[in-house]
N, C-alpha and C positions, 0 to 999 in steps of 0.2 A: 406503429408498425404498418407499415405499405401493404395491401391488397393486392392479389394478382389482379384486380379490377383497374385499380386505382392508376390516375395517372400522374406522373411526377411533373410540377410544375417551380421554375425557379423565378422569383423576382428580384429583379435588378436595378439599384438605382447608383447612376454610378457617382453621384456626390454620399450615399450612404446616410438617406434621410430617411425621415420616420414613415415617405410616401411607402416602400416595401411593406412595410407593418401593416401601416392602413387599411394598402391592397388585397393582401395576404388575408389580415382579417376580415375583408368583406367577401372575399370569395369561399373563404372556410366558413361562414353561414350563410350564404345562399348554396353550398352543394358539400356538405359535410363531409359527405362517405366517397365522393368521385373522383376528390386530388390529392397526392400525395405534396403539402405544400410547405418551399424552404422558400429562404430570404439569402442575400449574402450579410455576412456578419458586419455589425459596424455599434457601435455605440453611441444610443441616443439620447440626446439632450431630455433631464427629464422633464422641463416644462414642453417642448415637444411631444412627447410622450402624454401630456397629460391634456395637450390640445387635442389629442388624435382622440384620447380614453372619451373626451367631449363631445366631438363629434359622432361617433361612434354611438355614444349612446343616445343622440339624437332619434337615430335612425335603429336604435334598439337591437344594434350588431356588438357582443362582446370584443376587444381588445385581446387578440392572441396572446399570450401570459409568454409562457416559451417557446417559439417556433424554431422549426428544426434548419441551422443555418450552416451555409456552405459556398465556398470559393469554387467562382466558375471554374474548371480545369478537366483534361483531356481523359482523368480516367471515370468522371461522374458524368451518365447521360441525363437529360430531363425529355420528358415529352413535350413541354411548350417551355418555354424560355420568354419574360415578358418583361419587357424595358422602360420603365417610368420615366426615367431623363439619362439621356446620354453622354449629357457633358458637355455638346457639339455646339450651345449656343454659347459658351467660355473663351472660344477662340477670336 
């Protein structure tokens, strides 16, 4: 549940790679209580998934279990909005 403190942050990636998660969960242990933080939905490969759990525990950051996830669109706002890959080098 969001804090009136808290600020909502969404991460984006628009191939829908496990970079979102990664992110998500490095910023949820370096600032626990200060972001309200989602991912957009997509379903990850689970050896992906299990590269990231690896690295992650490298640097002794837990792997976010369930993040709370949601499609950009006009009726949710976020306070930051933060883009991993755009897609833009595809064309």
């Amino acid at each position: 549940m969001r804090s009136e403190k808290q600020q909502r942050v969404l991460f984006l990636c628009a191939h829908r790679s496990v970079r979102e998660l990664l992110a998500a969960s490095l910023l949820a242990a370096q600032k626990q209580n200060e972001w309200d933080i989602w991912i957009t939905p997509a379903s990850f490969p689970s050896d992906a998934v299990a590269l990231a759990r690896q690295v992650l525990d490298e640097v002794h950051v837990p792997l976010l279990l369930s993040p709370q996830t949601a499609e950009p669109s006009i009726d949710r706002s976020w306070d930051e909005g933060i883009v991993l890959c755009s897609g833009a080098t595809d064309q």
